[in-house]
NUDRENSE-829327 format. One line per 5 residues: number of its first residue (from 1); for each residue x, y, z of C-alpha. Coordinates in steps of 0.1 Angstrom, whole numbers, plus 5000, padded with zeros to 4 digits. Example, Ala and Ser with C-alpha at 12.3 -4.5 7.8 and 13.67 -1.06 7.14 Angstrom:
2
1) 5123:4955:5078 ~ 5137:4989:5071
END
This chain:
144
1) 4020:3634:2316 ~ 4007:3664:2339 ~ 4015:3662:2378 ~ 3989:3659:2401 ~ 4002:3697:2412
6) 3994:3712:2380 ~ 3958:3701:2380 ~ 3946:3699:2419 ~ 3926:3729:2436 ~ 3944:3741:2461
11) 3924:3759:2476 ~ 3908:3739:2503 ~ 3878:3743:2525 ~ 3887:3723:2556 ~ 3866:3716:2588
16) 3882:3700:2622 ~ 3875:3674:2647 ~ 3861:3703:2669 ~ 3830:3709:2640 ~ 3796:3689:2645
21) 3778:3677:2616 ~ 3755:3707:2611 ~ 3785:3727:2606 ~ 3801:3709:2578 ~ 3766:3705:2564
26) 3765:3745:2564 ~ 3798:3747:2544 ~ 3788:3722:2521 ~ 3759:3744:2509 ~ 3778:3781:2511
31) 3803:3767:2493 ~ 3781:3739:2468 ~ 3803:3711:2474 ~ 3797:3677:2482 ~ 3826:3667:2502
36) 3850:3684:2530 ~ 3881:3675:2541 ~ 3886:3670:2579 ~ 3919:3678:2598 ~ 3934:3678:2629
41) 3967:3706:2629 ~ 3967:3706:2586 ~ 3968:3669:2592 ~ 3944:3650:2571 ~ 3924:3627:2594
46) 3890:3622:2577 ~ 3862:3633:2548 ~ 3825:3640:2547 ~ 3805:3637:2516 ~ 3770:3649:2513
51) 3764:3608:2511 ~ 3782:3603:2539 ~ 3758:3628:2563 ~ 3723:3608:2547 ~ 3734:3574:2549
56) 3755:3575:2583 ~ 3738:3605:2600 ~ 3701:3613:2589 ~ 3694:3579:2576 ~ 3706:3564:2614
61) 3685:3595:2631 ~ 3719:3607:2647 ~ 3715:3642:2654 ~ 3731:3667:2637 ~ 3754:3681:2666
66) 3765:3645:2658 ~ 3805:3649:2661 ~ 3827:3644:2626 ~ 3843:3615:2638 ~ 3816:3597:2641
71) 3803:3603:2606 ~ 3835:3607:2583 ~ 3853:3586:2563 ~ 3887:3573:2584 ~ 3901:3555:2557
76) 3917:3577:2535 ~ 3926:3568:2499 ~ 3956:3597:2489 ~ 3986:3610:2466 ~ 4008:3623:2465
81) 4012:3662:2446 ~ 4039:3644:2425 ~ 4021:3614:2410 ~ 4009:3615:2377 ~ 3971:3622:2364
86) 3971:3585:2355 ~ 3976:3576:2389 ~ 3954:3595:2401 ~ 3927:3582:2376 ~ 3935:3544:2383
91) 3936:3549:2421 ~ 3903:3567:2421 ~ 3888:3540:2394 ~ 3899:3512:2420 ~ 3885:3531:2449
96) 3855:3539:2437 ~ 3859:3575:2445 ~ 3852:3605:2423 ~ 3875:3630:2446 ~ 3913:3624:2459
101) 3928:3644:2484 ~ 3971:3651:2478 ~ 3989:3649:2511 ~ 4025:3660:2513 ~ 4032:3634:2543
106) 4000:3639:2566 ~ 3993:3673:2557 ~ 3965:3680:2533 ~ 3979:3706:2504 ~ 3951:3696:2478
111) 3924:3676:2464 ~ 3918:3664:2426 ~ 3886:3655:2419 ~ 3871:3637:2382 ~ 3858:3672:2373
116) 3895:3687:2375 ~ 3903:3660:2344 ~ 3872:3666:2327 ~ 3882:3704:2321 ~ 3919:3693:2311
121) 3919:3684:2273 ~ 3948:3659:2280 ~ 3933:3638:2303 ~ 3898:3637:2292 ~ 3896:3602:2280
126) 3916:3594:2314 ~ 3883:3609:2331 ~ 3853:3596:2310 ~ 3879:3564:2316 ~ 3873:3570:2355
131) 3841:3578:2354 ~ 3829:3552:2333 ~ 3841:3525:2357 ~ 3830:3549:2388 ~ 3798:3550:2376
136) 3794:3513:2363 ~ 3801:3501:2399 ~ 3776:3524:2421 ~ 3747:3517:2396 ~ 3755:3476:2407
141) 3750:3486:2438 ~ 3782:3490:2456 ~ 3786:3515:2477 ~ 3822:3538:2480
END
């Protein structure tokens, strides 16, 4: 079974505690992704989807020179580059979460998301598994 190493991106757009909300908002769209890691000193310490800005920022008419840490996601579910893709797929399933960032002790190195699976012929029913359950949880209405 692969290693999350063999399949993450690592290649990571980060912003820091020091950004405002606009700002990761503008890195979303110039790079057309939905969530950025936040860290503190290559230490993972947070994440912004595009979910996360409408539901805790617009939707609560915080402005958007709002800081990060008032808007990410603290709670960080992780693995690490070592675990296996089926880890990775049950942790996210359980989660509800569609991207996992890979720490090597704090320091963010990577980030798997279901898409990386979907593209790997050996773990595509491991994805459409992920998904599946993903998916079969936000349309009851809960929330990740």
């Amino acid at each position: 079974m692969e290693k999350i190493r063999d399949i993450m991106t690592d290649e990571i757009e980060c912003c820091t505690l020091l950004d405002n909300i606009y700002e990761v908002a503008v890195k979303m769209k110039e790079l057309n992704v939905g969530a950025i890691p936040i860290v503190d000193n290559e230490k993972l310490v947070g994440m912004i989807t595009d979910r996360d800005i409408v539901i805790r920022c617009v939707a609560e008419k915080h402005p958007a020179s709002s800081k990060v840490e008032e808007i990410m996601s603290h709670e960080m579910i992780t693995i690490s580059p070592d675990s296996s893709s089926r880890e990775a797929v049950q942790l996210m399933a359980k989660h509800q979460i569609r991207r996992l960032p890979v720490v090597e002790g704090d320091k963010l190195i990577g980030i798997v998301s279901l898409g990386d699976f979907a593209v790997r012929e050996l773990t595509d029913d491991q994805a459409k598994e992920a998904l599946t359950q993903i998916s079969e949880q936000n349309y009851n209405g809960v929330q990740h």
